[in-house]
ZATIZA-480114 format. One record per residue: x, y, z of N, C-alpha, C, O, CB in turn; residue in three letters. Coordinates in Angstrom, 2 decimals. Glycine has a CB too. Layout:
N
@npx = X	npy = Y	npz = Z	capx = X	capy = Y	capz = Z	cpx = X	cpy = Y	cpz = Z	opx = X	opy = Y	opz = Z	cbpx = X	cbpy = Y	cbpz = Z	r = ala
...
This chain:
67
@npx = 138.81	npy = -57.91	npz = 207.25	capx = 138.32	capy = -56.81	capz = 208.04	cpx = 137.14	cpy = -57.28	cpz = 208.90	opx = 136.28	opy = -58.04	opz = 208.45	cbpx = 137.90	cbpy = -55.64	cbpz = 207.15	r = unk
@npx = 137.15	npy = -56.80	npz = 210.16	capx = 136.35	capy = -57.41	capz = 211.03	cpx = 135.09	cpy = -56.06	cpz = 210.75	opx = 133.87	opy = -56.12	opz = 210.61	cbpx = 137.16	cbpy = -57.72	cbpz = 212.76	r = unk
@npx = 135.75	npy = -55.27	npz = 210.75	capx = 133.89	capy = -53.66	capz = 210.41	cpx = 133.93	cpy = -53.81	cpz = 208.92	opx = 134.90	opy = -53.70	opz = 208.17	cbpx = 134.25	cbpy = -51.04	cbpz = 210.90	r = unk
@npx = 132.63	npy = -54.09	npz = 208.64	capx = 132.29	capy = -54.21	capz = 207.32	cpx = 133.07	cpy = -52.34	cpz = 206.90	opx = 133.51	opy = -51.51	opz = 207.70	cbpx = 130.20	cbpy = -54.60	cbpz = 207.12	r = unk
@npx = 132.96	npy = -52.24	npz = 205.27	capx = 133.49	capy = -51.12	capz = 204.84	cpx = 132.06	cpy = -49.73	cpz = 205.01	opx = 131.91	opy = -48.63	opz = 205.56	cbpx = 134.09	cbpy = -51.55	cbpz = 203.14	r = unk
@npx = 131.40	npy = -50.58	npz = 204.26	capx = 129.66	capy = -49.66	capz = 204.16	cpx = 129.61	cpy = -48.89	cpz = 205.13	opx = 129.78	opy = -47.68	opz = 204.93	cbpx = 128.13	cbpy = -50.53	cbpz = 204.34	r = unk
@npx = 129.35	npy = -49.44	npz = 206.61	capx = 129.03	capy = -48.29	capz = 207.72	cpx = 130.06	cpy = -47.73	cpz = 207.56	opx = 129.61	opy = -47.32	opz = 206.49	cbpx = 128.76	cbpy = -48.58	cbpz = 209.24	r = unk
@npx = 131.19	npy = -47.24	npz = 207.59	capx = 132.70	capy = -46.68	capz = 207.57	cpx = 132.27	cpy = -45.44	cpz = 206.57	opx = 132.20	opy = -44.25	opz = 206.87	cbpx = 134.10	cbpy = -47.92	cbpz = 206.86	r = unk
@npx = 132.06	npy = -45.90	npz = 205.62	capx = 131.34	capy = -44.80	capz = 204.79	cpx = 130.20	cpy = -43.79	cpz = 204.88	opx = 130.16	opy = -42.59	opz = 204.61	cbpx = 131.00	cbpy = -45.30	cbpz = 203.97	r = unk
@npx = 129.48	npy = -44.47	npz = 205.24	capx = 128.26	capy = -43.65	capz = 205.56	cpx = 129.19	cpy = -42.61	cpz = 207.01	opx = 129.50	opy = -41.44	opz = 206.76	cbpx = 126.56	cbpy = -44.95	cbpz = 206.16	r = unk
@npx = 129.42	npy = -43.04	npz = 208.00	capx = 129.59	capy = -42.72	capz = 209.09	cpx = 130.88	cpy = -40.98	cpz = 208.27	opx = 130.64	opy = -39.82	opz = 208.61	cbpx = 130.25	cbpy = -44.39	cbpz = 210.23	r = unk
@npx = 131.99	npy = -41.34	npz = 207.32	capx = 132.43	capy = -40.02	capz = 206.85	cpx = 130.87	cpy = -39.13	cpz = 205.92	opx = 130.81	opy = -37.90	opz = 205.89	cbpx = 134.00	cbpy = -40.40	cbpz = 205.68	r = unk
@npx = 130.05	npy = -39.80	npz = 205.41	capx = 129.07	capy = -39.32	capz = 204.78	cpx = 128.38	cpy = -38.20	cpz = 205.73	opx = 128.12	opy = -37.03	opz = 205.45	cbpx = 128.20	cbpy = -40.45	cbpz = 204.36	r = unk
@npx = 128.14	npy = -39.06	npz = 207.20	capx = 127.67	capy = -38.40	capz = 208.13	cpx = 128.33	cpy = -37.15	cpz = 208.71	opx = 127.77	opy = -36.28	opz = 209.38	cbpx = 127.50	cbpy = -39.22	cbpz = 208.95	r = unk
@npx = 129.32	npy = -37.20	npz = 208.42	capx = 130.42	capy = -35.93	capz = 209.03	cpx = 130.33	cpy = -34.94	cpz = 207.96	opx = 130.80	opy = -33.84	opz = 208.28	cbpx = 132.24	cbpy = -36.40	cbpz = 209.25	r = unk
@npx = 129.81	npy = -35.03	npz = 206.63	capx = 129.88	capy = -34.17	capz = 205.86	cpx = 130.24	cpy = -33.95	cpz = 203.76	opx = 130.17	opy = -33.20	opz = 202.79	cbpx = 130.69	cbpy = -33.71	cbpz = 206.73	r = unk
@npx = 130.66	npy = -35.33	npz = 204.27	capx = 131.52	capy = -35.42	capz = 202.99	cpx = 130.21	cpy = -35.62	cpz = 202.13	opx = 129.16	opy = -35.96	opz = 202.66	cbpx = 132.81	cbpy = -36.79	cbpz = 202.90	r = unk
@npx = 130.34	npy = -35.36	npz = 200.62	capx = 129.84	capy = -35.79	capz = 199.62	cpx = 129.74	cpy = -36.99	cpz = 198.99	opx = 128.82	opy = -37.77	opz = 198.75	cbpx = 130.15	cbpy = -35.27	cbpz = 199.06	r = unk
@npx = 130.90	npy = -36.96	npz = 198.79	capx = 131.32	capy = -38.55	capz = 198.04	cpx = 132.91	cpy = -38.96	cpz = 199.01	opx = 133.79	opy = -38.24	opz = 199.48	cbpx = 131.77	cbpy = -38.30	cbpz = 195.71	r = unk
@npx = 132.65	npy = -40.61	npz = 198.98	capx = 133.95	capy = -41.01	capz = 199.63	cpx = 134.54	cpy = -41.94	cpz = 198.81	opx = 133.74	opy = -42.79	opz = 198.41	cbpx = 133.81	cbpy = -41.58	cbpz = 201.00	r = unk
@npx = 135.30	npy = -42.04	npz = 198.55	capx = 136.48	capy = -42.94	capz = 197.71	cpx = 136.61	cpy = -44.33	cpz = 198.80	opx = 136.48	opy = -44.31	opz = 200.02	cbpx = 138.34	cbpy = -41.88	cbpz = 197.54	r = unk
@npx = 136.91	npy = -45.56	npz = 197.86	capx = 136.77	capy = -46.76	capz = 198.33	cpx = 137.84	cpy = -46.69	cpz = 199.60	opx = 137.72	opy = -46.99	opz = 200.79	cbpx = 137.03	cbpy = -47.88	cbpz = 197.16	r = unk
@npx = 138.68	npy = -46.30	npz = 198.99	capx = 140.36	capy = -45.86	capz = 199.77	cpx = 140.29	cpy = -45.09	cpz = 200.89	opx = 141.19	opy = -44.99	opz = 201.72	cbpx = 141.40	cbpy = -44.89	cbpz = 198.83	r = unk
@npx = 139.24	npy = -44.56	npz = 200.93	capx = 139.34	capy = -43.37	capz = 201.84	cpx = 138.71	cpy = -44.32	cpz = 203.03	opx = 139.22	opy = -44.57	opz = 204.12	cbpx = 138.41	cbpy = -41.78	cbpz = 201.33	r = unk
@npx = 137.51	npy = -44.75	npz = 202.53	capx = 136.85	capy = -46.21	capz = 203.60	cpx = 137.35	cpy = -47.30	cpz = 204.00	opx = 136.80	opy = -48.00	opz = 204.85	cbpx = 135.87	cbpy = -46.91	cbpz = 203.15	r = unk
@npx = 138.60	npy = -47.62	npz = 203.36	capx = 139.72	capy = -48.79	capz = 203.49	cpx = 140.21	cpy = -48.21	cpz = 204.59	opx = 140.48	opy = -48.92	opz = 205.56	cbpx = 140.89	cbpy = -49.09	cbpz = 202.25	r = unk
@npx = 140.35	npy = -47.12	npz = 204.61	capx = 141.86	capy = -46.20	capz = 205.64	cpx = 141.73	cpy = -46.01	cpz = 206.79	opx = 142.60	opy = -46.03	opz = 207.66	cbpx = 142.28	cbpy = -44.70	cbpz = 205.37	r = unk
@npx = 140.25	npy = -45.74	npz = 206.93	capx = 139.41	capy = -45.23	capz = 208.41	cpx = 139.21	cpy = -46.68	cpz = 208.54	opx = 140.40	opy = -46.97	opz = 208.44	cbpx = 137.75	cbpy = -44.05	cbpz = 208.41	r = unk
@npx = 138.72	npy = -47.66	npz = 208.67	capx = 138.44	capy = -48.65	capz = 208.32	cpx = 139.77	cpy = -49.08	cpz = 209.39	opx = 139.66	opy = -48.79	opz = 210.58	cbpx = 138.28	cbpy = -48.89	cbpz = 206.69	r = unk
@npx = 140.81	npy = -49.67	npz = 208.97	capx = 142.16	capy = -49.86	capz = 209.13	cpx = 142.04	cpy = -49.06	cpz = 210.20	opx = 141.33	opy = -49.73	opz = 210.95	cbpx = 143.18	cbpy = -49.54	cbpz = 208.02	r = unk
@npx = 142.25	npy = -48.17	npz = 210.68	capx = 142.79	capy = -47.34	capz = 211.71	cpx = 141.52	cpy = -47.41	cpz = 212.66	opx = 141.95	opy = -47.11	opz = 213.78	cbpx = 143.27	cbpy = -45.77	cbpz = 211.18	r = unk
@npx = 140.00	npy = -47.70	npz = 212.75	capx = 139.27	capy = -47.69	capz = 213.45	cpx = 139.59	cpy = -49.25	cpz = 213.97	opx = 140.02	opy = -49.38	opz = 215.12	cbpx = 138.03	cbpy = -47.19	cbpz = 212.89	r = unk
@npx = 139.43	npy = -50.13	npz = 213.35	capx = 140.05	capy = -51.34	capz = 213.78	cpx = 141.22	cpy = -51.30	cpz = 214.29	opx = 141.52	opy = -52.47	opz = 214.55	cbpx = 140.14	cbpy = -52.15	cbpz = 212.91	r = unk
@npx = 142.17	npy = -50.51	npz = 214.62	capx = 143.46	capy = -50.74	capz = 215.32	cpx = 143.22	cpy = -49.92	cpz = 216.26	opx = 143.89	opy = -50.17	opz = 217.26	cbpx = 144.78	cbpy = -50.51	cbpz = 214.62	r = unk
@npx = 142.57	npy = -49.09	npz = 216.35	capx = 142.41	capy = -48.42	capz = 217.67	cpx = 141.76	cpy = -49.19	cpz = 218.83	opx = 142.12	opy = -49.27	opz = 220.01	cbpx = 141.62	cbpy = -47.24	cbpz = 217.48	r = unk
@npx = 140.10	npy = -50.08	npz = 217.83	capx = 139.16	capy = -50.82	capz = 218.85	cpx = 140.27	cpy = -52.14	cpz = 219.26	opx = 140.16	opy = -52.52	opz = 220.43	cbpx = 137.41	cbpy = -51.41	cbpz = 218.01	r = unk
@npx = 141.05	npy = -52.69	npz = 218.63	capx = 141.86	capy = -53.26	capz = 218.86	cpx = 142.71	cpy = -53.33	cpz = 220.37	opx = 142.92	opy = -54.22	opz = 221.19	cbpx = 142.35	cbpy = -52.96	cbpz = 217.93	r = unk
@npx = 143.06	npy = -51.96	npz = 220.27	capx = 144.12	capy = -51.51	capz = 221.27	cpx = 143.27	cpy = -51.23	cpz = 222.43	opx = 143.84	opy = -51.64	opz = 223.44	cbpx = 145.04	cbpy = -50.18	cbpz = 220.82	r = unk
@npx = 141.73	npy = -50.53	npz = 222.78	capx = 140.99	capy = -50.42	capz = 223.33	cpx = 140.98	cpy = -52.02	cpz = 224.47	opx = 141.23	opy = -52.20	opz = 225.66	cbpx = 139.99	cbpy = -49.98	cbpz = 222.34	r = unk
@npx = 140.45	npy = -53.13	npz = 223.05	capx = 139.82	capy = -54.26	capz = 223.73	cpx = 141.34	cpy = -54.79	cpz = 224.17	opx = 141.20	opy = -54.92	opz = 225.39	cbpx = 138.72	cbpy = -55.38	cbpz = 222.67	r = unk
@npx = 142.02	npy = -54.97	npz = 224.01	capx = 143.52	capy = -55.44	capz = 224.78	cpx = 143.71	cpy = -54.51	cpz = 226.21	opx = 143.88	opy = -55.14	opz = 227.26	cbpx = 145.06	cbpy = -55.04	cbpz = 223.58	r = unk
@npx = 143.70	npy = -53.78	npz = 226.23	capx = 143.77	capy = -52.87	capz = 227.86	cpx = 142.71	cpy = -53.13	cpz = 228.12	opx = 142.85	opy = -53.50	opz = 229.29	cbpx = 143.99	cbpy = -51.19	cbpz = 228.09	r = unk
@npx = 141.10	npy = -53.28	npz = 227.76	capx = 139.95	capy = -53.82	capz = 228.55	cpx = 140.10	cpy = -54.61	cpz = 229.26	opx = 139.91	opy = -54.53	opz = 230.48	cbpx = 139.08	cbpy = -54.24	cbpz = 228.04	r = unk
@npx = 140.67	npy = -55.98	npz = 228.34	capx = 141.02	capy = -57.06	capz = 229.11	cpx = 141.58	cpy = -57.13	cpz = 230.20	opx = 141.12	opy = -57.54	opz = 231.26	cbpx = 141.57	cbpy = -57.67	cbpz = 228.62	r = unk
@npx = 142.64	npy = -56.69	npz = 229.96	capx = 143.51	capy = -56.60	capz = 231.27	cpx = 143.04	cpy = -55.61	cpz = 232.33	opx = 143.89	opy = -55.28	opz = 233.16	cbpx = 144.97	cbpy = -56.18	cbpz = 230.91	r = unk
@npx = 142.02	npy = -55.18	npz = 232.42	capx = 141.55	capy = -54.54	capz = 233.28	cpx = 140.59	cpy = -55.12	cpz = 234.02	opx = 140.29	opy = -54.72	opz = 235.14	cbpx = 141.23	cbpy = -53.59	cbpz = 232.86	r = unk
@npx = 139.95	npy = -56.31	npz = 233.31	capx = 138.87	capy = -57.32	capz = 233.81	cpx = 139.83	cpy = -58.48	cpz = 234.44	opx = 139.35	opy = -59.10	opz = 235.39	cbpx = 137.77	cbpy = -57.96	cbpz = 232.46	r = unk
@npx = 140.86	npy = -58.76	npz = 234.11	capx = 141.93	capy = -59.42	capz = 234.23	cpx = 142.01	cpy = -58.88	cpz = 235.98	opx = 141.63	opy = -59.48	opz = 236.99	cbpx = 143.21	cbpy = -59.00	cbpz = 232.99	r = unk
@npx = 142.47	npy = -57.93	npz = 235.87	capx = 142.84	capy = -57.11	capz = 237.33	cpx = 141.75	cpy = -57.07	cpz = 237.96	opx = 141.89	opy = -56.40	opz = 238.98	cbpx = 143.36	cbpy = -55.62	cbpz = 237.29	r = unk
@npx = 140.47	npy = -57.58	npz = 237.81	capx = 139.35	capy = -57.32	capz = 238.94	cpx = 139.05	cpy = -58.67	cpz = 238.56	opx = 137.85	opy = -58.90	opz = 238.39	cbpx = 138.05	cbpy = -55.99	cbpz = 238.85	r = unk
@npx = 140.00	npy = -59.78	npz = 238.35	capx = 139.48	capy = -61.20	capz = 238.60	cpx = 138.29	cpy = -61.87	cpz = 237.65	opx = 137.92	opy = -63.02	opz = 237.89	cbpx = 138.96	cbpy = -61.19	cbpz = 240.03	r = unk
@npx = 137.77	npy = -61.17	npz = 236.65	capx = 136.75	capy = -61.64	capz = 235.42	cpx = 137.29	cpy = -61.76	cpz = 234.72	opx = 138.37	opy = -61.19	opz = 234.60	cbpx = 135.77	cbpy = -61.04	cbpz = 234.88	r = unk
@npx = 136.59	npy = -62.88	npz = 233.57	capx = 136.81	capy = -63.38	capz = 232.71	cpx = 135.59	cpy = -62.63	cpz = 231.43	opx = 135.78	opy = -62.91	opz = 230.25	cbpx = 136.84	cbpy = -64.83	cbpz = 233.18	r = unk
@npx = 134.33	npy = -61.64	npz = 231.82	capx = 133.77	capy = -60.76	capz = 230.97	cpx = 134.41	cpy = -59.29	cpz = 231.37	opx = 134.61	opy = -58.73	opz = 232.44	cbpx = 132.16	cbpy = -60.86	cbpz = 231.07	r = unk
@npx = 134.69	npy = -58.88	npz = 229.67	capx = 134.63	capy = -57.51	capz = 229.68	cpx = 133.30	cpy = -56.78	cpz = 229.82	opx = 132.27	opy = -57.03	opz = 229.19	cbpx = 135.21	cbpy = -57.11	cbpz = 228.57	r = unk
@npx = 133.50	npy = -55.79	npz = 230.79	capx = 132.12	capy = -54.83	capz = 230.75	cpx = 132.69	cpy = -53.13	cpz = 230.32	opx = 133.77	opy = -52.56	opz = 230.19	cbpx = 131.23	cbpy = -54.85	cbpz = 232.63	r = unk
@npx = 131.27	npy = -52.81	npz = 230.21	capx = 131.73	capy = -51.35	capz = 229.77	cpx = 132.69	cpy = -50.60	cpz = 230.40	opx = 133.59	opy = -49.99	opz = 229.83	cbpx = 130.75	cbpy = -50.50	cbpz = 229.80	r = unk
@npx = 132.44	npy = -50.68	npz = 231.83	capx = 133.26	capy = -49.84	capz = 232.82	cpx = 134.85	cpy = -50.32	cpz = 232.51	opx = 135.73	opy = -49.55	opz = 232.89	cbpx = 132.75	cbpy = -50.17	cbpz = 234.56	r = unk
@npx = 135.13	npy = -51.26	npz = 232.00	capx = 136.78	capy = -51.84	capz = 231.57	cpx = 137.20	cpy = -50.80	cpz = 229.82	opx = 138.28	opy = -50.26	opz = 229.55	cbpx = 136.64	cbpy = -54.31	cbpz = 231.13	r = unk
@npx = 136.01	npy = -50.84	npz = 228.99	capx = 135.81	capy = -50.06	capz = 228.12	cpx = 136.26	cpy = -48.63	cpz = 228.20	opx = 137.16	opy = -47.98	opz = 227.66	cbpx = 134.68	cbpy = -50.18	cbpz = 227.94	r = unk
@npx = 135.53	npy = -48.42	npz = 228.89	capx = 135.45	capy = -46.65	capz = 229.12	cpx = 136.69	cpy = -46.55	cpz = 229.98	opx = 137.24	opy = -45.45	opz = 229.89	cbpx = 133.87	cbpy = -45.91	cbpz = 230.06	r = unk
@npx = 137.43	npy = -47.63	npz = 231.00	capx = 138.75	capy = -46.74	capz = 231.43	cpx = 139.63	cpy = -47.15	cpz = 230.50	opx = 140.66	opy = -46.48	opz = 230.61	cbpx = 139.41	cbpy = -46.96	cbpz = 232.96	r = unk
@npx = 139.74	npy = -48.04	npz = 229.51	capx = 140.48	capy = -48.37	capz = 228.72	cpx = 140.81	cpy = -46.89	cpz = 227.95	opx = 141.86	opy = -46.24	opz = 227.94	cbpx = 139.89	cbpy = -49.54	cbpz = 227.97	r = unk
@npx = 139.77	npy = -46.67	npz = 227.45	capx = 139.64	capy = -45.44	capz = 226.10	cpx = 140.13	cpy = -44.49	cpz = 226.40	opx = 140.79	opy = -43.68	opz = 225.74	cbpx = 138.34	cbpy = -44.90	cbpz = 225.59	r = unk
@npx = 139.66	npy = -44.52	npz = 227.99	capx = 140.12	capy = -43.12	capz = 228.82	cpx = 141.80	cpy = -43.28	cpz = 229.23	opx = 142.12	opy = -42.50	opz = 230.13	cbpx = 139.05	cbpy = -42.94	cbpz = 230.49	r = unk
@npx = 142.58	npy = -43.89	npz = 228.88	capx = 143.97	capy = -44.12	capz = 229.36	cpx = 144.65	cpy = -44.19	cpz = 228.48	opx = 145.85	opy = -44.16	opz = 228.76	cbpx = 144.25	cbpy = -45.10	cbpz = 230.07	r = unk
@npx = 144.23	npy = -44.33	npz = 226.88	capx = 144.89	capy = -44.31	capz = 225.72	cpx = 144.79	cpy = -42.70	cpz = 225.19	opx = 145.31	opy = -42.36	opz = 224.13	cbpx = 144.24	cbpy = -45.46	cbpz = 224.72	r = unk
């Protein structure tokens, strides 16, 4: 796992929950990583299409915004 588990937890802690199960932080975890995943792959190719070799935010934010 590239996101540690800890913040993952806290961050459902932050939404409300009481207690979170290891599993429950495995899961979000998993699925937050496949999303940022899918994010930074269309970034690319969006920096790709304006001729850079750095991603910047503005590749970010239309990425997120198109998924």
């Amino acid at each position: 796992m590239a996101i540690p588990v800890a913040p993952i937890g806290r961050i459902i802690k932050d939404a409300g929950a009481e207690r979170v199960s290891e599993d429950a932080k495995k899961a979000l975890n998993a699925y937050v990583e496949d999303q940022a995943a899918k994010v930074a792959k269309k970034a690319i190719k969006f920096a790709e299409l304006a001729k850079r070799k750095t991603v910047k935010a503005e590749d970010i934010e239309l990425a997120i915004n198109e998924l």
